[in-house]
N, C-alpha and C positions, 0 to 999 in steps of 0.2 A: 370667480375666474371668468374671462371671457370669452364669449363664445366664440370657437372655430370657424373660418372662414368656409363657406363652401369652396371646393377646389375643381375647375373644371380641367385641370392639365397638370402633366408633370412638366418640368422646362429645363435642358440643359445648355449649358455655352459653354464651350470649352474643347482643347485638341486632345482627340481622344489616345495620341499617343502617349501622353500623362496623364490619365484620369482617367480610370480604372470602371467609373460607374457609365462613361461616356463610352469604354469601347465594351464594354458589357451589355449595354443596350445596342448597340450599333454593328459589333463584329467588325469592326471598320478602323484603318488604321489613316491618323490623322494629323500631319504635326502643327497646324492652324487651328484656333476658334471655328467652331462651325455649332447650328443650330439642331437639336434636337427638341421636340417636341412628342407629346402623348397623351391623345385624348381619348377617354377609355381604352377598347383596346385596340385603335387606329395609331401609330408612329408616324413622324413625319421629319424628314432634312430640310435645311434649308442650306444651300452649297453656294459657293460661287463658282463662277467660270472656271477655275481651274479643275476642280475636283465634282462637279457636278455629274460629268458622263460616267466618271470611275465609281463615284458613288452608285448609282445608279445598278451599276453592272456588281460591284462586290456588296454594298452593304446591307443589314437586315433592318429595311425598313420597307413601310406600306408604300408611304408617298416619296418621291425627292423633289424638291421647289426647285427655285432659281431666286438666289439672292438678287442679282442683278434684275431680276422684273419686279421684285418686290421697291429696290431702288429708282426704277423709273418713276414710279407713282411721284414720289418725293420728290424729282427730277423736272418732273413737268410744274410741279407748284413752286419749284423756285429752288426750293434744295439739293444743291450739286453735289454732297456726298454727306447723306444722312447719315446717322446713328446707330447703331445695332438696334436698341433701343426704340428708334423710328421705324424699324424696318421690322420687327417681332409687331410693332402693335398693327401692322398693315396684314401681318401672318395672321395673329390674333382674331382682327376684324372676318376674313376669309374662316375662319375654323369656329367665328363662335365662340370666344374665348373672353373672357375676363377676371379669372383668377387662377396663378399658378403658383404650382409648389417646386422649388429651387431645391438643392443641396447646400447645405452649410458654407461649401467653399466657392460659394456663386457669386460675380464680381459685384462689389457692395454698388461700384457707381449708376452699372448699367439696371441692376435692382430698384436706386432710387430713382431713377430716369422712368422706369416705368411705372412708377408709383405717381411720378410726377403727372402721368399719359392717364392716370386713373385705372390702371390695371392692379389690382391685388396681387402682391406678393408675398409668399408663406415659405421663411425658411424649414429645411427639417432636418435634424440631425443624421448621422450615420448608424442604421444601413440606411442609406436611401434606397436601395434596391434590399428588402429583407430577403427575397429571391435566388441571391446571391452566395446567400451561406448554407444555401444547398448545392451539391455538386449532383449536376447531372455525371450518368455514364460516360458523356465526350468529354464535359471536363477534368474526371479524373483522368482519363486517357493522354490528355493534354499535361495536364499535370505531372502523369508517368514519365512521362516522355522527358519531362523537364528534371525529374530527378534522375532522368537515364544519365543526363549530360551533367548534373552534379555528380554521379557516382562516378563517373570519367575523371572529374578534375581529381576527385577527392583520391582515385585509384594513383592517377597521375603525383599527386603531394605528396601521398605516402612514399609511394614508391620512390621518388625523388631522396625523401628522409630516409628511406631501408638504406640506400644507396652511397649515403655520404659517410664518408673515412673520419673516423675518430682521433683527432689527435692527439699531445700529451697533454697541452694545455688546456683539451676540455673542448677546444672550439672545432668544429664539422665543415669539412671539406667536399664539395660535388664535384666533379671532375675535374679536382686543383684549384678551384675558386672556396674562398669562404661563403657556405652557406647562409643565408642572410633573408629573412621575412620577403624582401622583394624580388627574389632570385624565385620562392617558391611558388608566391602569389605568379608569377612571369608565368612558368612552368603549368601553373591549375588553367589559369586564363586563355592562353593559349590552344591547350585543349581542349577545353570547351568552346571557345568562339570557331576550332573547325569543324566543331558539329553542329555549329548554324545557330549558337544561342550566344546571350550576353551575357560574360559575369558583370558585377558593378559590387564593390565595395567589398571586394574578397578577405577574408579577415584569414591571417596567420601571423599569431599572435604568442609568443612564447615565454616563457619565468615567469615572473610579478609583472609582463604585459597581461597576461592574461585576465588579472585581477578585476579588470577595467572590461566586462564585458562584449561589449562594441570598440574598444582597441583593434584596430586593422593590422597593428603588427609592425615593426620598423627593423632593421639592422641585424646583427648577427646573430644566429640561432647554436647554440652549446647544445652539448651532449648532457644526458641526466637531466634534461628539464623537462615541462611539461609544453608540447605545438597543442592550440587549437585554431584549426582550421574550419572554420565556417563559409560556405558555400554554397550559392543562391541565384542559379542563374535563369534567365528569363530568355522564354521563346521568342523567337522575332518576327514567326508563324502567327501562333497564337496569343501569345503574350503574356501564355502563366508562367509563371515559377515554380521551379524545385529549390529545396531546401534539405542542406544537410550539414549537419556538423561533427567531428570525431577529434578525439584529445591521444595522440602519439606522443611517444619515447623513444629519440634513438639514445640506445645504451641502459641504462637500469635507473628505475624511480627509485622514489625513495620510500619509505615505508607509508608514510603517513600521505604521500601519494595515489597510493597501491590501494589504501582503505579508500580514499574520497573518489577515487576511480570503481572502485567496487560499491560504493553505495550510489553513488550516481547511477550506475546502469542499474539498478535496484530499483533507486526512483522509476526508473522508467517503466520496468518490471512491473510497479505498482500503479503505474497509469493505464498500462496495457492492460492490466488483468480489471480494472477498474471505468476503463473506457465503453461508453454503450449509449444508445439510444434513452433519455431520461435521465442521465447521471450530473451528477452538480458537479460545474467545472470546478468552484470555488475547494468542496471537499475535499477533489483528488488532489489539488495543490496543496492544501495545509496536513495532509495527508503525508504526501509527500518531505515536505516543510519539516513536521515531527519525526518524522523516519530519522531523516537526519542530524536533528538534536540528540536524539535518542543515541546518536551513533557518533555522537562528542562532536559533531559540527555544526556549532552555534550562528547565529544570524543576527548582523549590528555591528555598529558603530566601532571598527575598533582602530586606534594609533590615526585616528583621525577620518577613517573612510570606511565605507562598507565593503564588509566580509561575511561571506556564507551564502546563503542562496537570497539572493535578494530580485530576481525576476521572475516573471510568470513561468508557469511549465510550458506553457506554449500558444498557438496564435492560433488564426484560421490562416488558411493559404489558396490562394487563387490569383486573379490579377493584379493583385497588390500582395507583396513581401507579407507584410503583417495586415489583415483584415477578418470581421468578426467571422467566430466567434471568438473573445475572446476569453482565459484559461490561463487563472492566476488569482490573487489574493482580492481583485477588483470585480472582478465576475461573480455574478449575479445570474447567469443563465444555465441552464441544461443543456446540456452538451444532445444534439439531435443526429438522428439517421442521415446521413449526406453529408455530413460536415467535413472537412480534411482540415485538419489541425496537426501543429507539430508536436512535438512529445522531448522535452528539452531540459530538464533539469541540469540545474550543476554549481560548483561548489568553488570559492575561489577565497583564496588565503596570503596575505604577503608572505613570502620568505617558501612557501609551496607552490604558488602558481595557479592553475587553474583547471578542471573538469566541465566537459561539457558534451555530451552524447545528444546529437539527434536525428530524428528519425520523423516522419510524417505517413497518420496511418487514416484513413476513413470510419468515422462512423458507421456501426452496424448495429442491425435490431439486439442483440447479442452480446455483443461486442465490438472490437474492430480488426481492419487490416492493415499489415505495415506496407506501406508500399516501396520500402528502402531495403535491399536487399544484400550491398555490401557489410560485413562483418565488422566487428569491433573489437581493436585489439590495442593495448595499452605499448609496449614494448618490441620497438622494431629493428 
């Protein structure tokens, strides 16, 4: 095998309003490429003119450069609008630098460009921040807060479903309009973006939609079926997310309904009492997993697509939707003190529909906490 480069720097490029490892080092919200850099434990920006002062004044770092003096350099020897790539190795030079370690999703070109300068670059996979799948105290705070505004929308959809007239044909009326996946998603979204955060990708999803577990949900929503509403919206403060999910009925399930809604919230039962500081994620999923064969719902291939519980129990959560740890039949780790993970089991069937409860709780020495407070109820 061969040997490891020595690495004098970690190196990021990228707008930290999409890249979760960039506004996590930075606290700084970005919607351009801009330079991070970190040697030992000195950080450093490199900004342009636009965001340079701002920088400066909001972000968590030691130093903030000026791209544009870094440019001059190049400028004077002939180069009227260098490189990214020209303009890190003139950073570089200034810091000392000649080997850095990138993230996975770090632009292959401006990578080669500087390999071409003779700088060492060493991808490394995700976590690039291991740091990261511990939650301080503010982040779960931040976090709370994010599920305050999911439990809003989520209060708000249900409520909307309590609310809608049953007719003879079966199909659900809200005040005279045909109730319909987009009518409800309108309704969750709404509510939450006037509490200052973003939904994106609101799933209400209802019958054999649900089956398709990331189905966002289309068109008319009937009585006696199974809503799962999933909702995940993001600070525009901070930039965590809450996450929650709950499986509603307006009007009456059906039996075999009633069981996969009862063993689901079971599952989770079994996560919860199972959840702690050392605990094997993999376990409590296949754990899990059996619970549910054992209780006649099987997992596989059936009438051509999958059925039964075919996803993880759940993720980590913080700046990113899904991020480690993750908590599922793929996992390989132990679940640690700090972690905030969702807690997600669920069960989905053609011709039944779909279960899906979740809830997101912290790691403790112990055990954990749920940080999800509104209630779960099948039948509204």
């Amino acid at each position: 095998m061969p040997k490891r480069p020595r690495i004098d720097a970690q190196l990021i490029y990228s707008a930290s309003d999409t890249d979760a490892n960039m506004l996590w080092a930075t606290r700084f919200f970005a919607p351009d490429p801009f330079i991070f850099v970190k040697k030992r434990t000195k950080t450093y920006l490199v900004m342009n003119d636009l965001e340079i002062d701002r920088a400066k004044s909001q972000a968590s770092a030691d130093t903030v450069l000026s791209s544009s003096e870094y440019a001059k350099r190049w400028q004077r020897r002939g180069v009227q609008f260098p490189k990214t790539a020209e303009l890190l190795l003139e950073v570089f030079k200034d810091l000392r630098i000649k080997s850095v370690e990138v993230p996975s999703t770090f632009p292959l070109g401006i990578a080669d460009q500087l390999r071409q300068l003779e700088i060492t670059v060493q991808a490394k996979g995700d976590p690039f921040w291991p740091e990261r799948e511990i939650k301080t105290d503010q982040e779960v705070g931040f976090i709370s807060e994010s599920i305050r505004a999911a439990e809003m929308g989520m209060e708000a959809g249900i409520d909307a479903v309590r609310r809608s007239e049953i007719r003879k044909n079966g199909s659900l009326y809200l005040d005279g309009t045909h109730l319909t996946s987009e009518i409800l998603k309108r309704i969750i979204n709404t509510t939450i973006m006037a509490a200052g955060y973003v939904p994106s990708h609101t799933i209400v999803a209802s019958g054999d939609q649900c089956v398709d577990p990331h189905n966002q949900g289309s068109g008319p929503i009937r009585a006696n079926t199974s809503i799962i509403m999933d909702i995940f919206p993001r600070s525009q403060k901070t930039g965590y997310f809450g996450d929650i999910t709950r499986t509603v009925v307006r009007g009456h399930a059906s039996e075999r309904l009633k069981h996969a809604y009862h063993c689901v919230a079971q599952g989770q039962e079994i996560a919860f009492k199972r959840i702690r500081d050392g605990a094997n994620a993999y376990d409590i999923h296949n754990e899990i997993l059996n619970y549910f064969k054992n209780q006649g719902f099987e997992t596989g291939v059936m009438k051509g697509r999958m059925q039964g519980f075919f996803h993880g129990t759940g993720h980590g959560l913080g700046l990113d939707i899904h991020e480690a740890p993750s908590f599922g039949l793929r996992s390989k780790n132990a679940l640690r003190r700090g972690n905030v993970v969702t807690v997600e089991p669920g069960l989905y069937y053609e011709g039944m529909g779909g279960v899906r409860l979740e809830d997101v709780v912290i790691v403790t020495k112990t055990g954990c906490k749920n940080l999800v407070g509104i209630p779960k109820l099948l039948e509204v």
